[in-house]
Every structure is written in structure tokens, then in C-alpha cells.
C-alpha positions in Angstrom: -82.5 -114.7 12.8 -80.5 -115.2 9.9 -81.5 -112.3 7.9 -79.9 -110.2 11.1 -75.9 -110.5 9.9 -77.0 -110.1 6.7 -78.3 -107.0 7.7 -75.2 -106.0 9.8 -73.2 -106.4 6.8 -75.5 -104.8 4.7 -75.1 -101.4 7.3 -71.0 -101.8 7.5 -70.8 -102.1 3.3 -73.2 -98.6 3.2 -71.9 -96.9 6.2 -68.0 -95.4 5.3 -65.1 -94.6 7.5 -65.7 -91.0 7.7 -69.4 -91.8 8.9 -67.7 -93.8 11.4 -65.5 -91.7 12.8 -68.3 -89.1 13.4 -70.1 -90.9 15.1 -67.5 -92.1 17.7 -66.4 -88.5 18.1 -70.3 -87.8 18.8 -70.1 -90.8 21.0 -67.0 -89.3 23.1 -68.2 -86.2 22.9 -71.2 -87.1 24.9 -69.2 -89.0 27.4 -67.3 -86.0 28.1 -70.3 -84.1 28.7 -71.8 -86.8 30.4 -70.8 -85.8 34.3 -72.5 -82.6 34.1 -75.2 -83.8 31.9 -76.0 -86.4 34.8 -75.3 -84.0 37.6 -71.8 -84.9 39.1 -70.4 -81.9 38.5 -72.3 -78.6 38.7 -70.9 -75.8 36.0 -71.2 -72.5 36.7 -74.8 -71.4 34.4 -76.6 -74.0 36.0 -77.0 -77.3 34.5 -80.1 -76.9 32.9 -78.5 -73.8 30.2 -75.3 -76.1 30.2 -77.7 -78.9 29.0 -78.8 -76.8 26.0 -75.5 -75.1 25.3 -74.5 -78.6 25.4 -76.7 -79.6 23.1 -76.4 -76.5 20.7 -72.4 -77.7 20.0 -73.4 -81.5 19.1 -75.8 -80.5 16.6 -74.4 -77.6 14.8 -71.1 -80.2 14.9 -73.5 -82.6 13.1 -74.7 -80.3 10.5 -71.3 -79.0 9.9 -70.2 -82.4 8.3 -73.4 -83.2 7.2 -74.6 -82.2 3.6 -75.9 -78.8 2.8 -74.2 -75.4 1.0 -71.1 -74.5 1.8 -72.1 -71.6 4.0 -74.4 -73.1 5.9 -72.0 -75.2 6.5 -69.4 -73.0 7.8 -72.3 -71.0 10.0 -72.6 -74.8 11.7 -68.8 -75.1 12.7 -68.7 -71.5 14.0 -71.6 -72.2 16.2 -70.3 -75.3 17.3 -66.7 -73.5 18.0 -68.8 -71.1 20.2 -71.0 -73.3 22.0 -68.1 -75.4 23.1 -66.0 -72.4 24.3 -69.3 -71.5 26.3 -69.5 -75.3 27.7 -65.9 -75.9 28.6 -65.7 -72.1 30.2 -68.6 -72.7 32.0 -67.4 -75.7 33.5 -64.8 -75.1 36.0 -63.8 -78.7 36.7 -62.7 -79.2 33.6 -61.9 -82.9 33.3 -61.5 -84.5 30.2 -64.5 -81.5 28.9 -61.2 -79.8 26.7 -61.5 -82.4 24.4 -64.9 -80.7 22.4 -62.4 -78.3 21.1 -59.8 -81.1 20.1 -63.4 -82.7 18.2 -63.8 -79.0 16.2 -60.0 -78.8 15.6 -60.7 -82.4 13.7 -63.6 -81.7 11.8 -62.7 -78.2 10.8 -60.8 -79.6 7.5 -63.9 -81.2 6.3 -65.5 -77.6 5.9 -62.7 -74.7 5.8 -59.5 -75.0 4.7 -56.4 -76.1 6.4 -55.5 -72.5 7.5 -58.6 -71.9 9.2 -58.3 -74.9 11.1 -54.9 -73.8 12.4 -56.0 -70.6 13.4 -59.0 -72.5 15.3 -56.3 -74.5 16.7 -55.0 -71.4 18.1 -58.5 -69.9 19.3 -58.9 -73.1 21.2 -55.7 -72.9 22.9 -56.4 -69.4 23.9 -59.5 -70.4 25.5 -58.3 -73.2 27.3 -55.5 -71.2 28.8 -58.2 -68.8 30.1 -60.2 -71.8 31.4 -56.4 -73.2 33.2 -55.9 -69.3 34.5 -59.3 -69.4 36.8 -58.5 -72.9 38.2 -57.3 -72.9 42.0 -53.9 -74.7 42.7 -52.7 -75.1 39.1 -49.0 -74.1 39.0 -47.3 -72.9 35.9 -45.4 -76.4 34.9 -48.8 -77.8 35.4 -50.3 -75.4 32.8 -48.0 -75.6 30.3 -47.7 -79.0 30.3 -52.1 -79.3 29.8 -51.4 -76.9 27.6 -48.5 -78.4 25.4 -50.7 -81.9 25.4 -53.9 -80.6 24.1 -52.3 -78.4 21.7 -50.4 -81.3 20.3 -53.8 -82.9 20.3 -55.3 -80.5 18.2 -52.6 -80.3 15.9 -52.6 -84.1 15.4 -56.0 -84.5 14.7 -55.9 -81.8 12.2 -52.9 -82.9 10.5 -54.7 -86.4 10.5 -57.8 -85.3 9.0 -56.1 -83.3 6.5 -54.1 -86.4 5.1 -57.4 -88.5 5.4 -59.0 -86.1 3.1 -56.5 -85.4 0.7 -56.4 -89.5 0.6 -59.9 -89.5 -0.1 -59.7 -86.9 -3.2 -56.6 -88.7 -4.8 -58.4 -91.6 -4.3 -61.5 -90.2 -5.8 -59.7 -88.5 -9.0 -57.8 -91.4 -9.3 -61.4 -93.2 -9.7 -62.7 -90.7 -12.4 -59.0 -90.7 -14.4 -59.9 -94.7 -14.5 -63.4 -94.7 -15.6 -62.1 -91.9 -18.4 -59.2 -94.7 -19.3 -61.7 -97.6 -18.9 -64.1 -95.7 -21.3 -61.6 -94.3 -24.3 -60.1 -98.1 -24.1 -63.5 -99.6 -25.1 -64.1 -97.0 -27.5 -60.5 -97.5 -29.2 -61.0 -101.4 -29.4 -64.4 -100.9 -30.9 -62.8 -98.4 -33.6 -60.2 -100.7 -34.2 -62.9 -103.9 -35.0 -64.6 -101.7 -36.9 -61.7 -100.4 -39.4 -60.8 -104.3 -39.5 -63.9 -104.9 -40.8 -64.2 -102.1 -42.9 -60.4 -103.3 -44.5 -61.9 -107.0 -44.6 -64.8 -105.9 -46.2 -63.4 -104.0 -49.0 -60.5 -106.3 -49.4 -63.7 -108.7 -50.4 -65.6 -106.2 -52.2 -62.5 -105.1 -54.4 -60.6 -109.1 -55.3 -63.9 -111.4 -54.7 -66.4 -109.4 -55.9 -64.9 -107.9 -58.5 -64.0 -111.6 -60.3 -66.8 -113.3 -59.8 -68.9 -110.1 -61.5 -66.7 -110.4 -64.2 -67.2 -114.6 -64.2 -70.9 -113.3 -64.2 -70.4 -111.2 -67.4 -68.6 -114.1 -69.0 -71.6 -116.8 -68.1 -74.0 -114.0 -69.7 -72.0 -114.4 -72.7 -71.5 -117.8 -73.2 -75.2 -118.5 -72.4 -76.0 -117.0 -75.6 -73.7 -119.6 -77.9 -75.0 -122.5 -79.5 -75.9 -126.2 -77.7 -78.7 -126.4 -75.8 -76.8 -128.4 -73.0 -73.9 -126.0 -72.7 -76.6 -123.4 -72.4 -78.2 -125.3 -69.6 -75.1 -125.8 -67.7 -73.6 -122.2 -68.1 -77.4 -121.2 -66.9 -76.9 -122.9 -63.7 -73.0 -121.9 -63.5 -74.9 -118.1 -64.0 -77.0 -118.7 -61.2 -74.6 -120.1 -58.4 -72.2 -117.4 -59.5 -75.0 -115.0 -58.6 -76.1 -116.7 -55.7 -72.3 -116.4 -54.7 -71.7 -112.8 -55.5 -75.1 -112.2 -53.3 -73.5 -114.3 -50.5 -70.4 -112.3 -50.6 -72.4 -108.6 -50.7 -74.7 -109.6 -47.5 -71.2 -110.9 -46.0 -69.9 -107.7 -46.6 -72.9 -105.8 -45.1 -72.7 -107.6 -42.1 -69.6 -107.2 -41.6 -70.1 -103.3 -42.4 -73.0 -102.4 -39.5 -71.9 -105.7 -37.5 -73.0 -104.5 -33.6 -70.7 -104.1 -30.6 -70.5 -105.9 -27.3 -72.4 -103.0 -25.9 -72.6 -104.8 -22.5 -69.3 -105.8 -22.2 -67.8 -102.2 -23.1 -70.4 -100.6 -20.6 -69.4 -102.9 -17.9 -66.0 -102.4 -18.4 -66.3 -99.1 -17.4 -68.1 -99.7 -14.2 -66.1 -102.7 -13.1 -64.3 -102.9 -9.3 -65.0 -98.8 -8.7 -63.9 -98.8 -4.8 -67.1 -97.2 -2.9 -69.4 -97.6 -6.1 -71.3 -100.8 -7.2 -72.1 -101.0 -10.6 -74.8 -103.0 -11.7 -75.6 -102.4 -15.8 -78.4 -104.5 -17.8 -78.5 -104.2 -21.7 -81.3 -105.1 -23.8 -79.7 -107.9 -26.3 -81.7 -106.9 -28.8 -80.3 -103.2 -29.1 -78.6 -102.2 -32.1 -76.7 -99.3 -32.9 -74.1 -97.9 -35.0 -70.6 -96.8 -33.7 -71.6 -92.9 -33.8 -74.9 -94.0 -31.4 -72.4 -96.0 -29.0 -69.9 -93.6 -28.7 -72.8 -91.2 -27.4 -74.0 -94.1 -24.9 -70.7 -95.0 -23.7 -69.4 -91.5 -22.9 -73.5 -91.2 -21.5 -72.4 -94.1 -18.6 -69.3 -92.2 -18.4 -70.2 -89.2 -17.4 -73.1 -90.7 -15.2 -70.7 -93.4 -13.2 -68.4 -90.1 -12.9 -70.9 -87.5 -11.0 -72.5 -90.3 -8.8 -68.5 -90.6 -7.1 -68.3 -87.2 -7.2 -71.7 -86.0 -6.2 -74.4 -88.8 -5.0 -72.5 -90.2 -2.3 -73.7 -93.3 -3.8 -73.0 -97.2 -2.7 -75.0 -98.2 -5.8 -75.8 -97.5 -9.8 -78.2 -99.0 -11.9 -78.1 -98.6 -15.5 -80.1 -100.4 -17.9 -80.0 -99.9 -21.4 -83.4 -101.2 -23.1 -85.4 -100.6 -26.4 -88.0 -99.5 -26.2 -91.0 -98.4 -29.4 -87.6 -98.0 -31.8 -85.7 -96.3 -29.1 -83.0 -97.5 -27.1 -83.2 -95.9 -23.6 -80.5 -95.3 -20.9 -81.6 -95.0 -17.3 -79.4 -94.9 -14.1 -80.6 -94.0 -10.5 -78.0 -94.2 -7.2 -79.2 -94.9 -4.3 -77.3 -91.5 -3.0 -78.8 -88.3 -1.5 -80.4 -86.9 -4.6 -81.4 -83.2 -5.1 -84.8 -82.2 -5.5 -83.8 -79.1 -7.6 -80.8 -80.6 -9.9 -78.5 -77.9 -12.1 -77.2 -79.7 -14.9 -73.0 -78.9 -15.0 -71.0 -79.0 -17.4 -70.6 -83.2 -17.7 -75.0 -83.5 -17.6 -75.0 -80.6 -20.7 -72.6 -82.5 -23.0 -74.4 -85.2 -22.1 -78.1 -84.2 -23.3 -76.1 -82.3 -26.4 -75.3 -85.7 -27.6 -78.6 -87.4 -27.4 -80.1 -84.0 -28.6 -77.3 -84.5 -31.9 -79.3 -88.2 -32.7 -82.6 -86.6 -32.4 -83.0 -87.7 -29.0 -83.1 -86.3 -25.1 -81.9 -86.3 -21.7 -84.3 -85.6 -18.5 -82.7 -85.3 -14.4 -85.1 -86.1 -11.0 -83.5 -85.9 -7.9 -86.5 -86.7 -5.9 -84.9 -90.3 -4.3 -81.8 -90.8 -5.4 -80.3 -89.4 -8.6 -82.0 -90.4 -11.7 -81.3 -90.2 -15.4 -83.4 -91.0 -18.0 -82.0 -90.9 -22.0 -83.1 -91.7 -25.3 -81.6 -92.0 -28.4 -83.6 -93.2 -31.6 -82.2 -96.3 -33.6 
């Protein structure tokens, strides 16, 4: 029992707003067509082609919003148009059955463009007006005024969707222009540590190292005078000098090839993405130079990018582990995937980097989207 909210919350999280609303339009739908569908009202094909016409419009409606190519997509809605003028003609007491074409006027933006859906606006309001003509007892105020309110309908449903999906694209390029901000900010910081350290380091090299080789080249000298115990000390003086001038080069070094927060910068990039969790894991063991994590971060970057675009994703892994003197990148979505994957333009520049290392990129849609990268270190 208390796994069950979980559960619920776990389905609300995954499911969005558009899913939602589809499925209360199918849900109306449905109880529009209910009354003939249960035999209260008889339309004028018989109930039992009604049924299936019926049935034709909520399932081409489906696949209209649902994923697949843009054409097939757009066949869908046009047999759902059809099908519902054939229902609501066919069903002379009308009721509340006008409001399947108020459902296509709504979900016409999601698959043509705006234009289209006006022009279906207008289609609809043709055959509705045909539908009003054939009705007994229907005065003209009492037409116009059905018509005028479904029309308005239509119009502010389309209108409505329209905004809700130009919201949605802002919202999603907003996303992508963040992760792009998110991902050259960690890359400046890292080349600004680096050039400190490079300025430290020579700073070092140039004043420290360059007096103590010359208080090594003095010692050398004087150990050759006379006095066995001046000898002895200048000897030890030789060596700590040395041991010193060693200190400072391996100080140097490490300051030189001195690895970067590589977890931190990646999950920078992937923090607080609305619609997109981000979970990233990196090996702390990896090492590699700033060249190598440039590649890597613009790899998650480009990867975090398609999955909003693309996956319809709720969730990205990425890991980052070494593996036999490689450090490999995988991410898989839990999104729809794609069995036959064409690698764009993003996907390309990606695998040309790794390729540039002397490494490789490899795609599988089969559940989820899944990429898998290596780059030797």
C-alpha cells in the first residue's frame, strides 16, 4: 500500500500537460459519442457503421499527435477531419456531437501550421451549417447564434493551442541556449585555472628556479675548495638545494597537467533542466587534459541538447568511467528511441571529436536513446 502514491507520483512526474490534455479531449470526445454509442439516439447509417466511423475519428485523432513522420501524420488528422464530418452529419440530433470538430480545430496546430488550422476552422463551420440546415424547427437567430458559439470555440481553442506551443518551443530553446551558456561557462573557468597556473608556474620556473640553479652552480664550486668540513657542509647545502629545485620542478608539473573538476563542470551543465533529469556519474580516477575535456564536455552538451529536442525524455544517464586506458562516455534516456538513428549535424561533430583523440562514437535506439564514446587517455 505504500508503494501505490509513490507510484501515482511517479505517473504525474512522467506524464506532461500536453499528454494530459489529450487524453481529456479523448475522454470528452467519447462522452459526446457516448448516446449513440449506447443507443439513445439512433443516427441516420445505423449505429453499428456509426460505431466504426466513430471509432475511425478517435484513432486517427490519436495517431495524429502521436509520434511518427510528418506525413503520416498529417494523413491521420485528415482522416480524423473526415470521419468526424461523417459522424456529426450522420447524426441528426446533434447534441453536444459538434464538439469533435472543436477537438480537430485544437489539435490541428500540433501537426499543420496555424493557417491550415484556420482554414479547418472554416471547413468545420461549413459542415456544421449544413448539419443546422437539415434540422426541423431551427430558426435563423437560432442558427447563427450555434453557429457564432462553435465558431468562437474553434477559434479559441486554436488560438490556445497555438500560444501553448509556441510556449513550449521558447521554453525549449530557451533550455538548449542555457545548457550552451552552462557549457562555454565551465569551459571558460577551466581555461582561466589553467592559464593561472600556467602564469604561476612559470613565474616559479623563471625567479625560483632559476636562483636556486645558480645557488646549485655556486655549491658545485665551493665544494671543490679546501677544508674537509666546509666541503662536507657545502655537500649537504648541494644536496638540499637539489632536493629543493626537484621539489619546485614536480610543483610545477603538477601544477602544469593539474586535472579538472570534471564532475562538477559536467553537472553544471545538466543541473535544474525543466522536463529533463540529469543524473551524471564520473569515474574519480579519470584523468585528462584540457583538449580531452573540452571534447567531453561539448560530448554531454550536445547529448543533454537532442534528448530535449528529440527523445522526449524525463531522464539521462551519463556516466563517465575508465575503462582498459580509456575513459568512456555513455548516456541512454529513457525516451522513445529510434531503432534506425541518422546521426545530424550535433551527433557528427560529436563522433569527429572523439575520432580527433583517436577515439569513437557508436548510437542504438533500440530502448531508449543510447550513446556510447571513447576517448583514449
Amino acid at each position: 500500500m505504500r508503494i501505490r502514491p509513490a507510484f501515482y507520483s511517479d505517473v504525474m512526474r512522467r506524464v506532461s500537460t500536453d499528454q494530459w490534455a489529450g487524453l481529456a479531449m479523448i475522454v470528452v470526445a467519447v462522452a459526446v459519442g457516448g448516446p449513440v454509442l449506447l443507443g439513445m439516439t439512433q443516427p441516420d447509417i445505423g449505429r453499428g457503421w456509426w460505431s466504426v466511423l466513430f471509432v475511425v475519428f478517435v484513432g486517427s485523432l490519436l495517431f495524429s499527435v502521436g509520434e511518427g513522420a510528418p506525413r503520416f501524420r498529417k494523413a491521420m488528422l485528415a482522416v480524423s477531419v473526415l470521419s468526424s464530418w461523417a459522424v456529426v452529419l450522420s447524426t441528426p440530433d446533434m447534441g453536444l456531437m459538434p464538439i469533435l470538430l472543436v477537438v480537430n480545430s485544437a489539435v490541428s496546430v500540433y501537426v499543420v501550421a496555424l493557417r491550415t488550422g484556420l482554414i479547418l476552422v472554416g471547413l468545420n463551420t461549413g459542415v456544421l451549417t449544413l448539419l443546422l440546415t437539415r434540422v426541423e424547427h431551427n430558426d435563423l437567430t437560432e442558427t447563427v447564434i450555434v453557429l457564432g458559439f462553435y465558431l468562437l470555440i474553434q477559434l479559441a481553442t486554436l488560438l490556445s493551442s497555438v500560444t501553448l506551443v509556441r510556449e513550449q518551443r521558447m521554453r525549449q530553446e530557451l533550455t538548449q541556449v542555457h545548457i550552451d551558456l552552462r557549457a562555454a561557462s565551465a569551459l571558460l573557468s577551466e581555461s582561466a585555472r589553467t592559464a593561472e597556473r600556467l602564469r604561476i608556474s612559470r613565474e616559479l620556473h623563471d625567479l625560483i628556479g632559476h636562483q636556486l640553479t645558480v645557488l646549485t652552480l655556486e655549491l658545485e664550486a665551493a665544494r671543490h675548495r679546501e677544508g674537509e668540513r666546509v666541503r662536507e657542509h657545502v655537500t649537504r647545502a648541494d644536496r638540499v638545494a637539489r632536493d629543493l629545485l626537484a621539489d619546485v620542478r614536480a610543483t610545477v608539473g603538477g601544477m602544469r597537467t593539474e586535472p579538472a573538476d570534471l564532475t562538477e563542470i559536467l553537472r553544471a551543465i545538466g543541473r535544474d533542466l525543466p522536463g529533463l533529469e540529469v543524473s551524471i556519474d564520473v569515474d574519480p580516477g579519470i584523468r585528462l587534459d584540457e583538449a580531452q575535456t573540452t571534447a567531453l564536455v561539448r560530448a554531454v552538451q550536445e547529448i543533454i541538447t537532442n534528448t530535449i529536442r528529440h527523445a522526449d525524455a524525463r531522464e539521462l544517464w551519463i556516466e563517465v568511467s575508465v575503462d582498459a586506458g580509456r575513459a568512456v562516455l555513455t548516456a541512454v534516456d529513457d525516451g522513445r528511441g529510434n531503432r534506425d538513428p541518422v546521426a545530424g549535424n550535433g551527433l557528427r561533430g560529436l563522433t569527429e571529436r572523439f575520432r580527433a583523440f583517436g577515439g569513437d562514437v557508436v548510437y542504438d535506439g533500440d530502448d531508449g536513446f543510447k550513446v556510447t564514446g571513447w576517448l583514449p587517455t
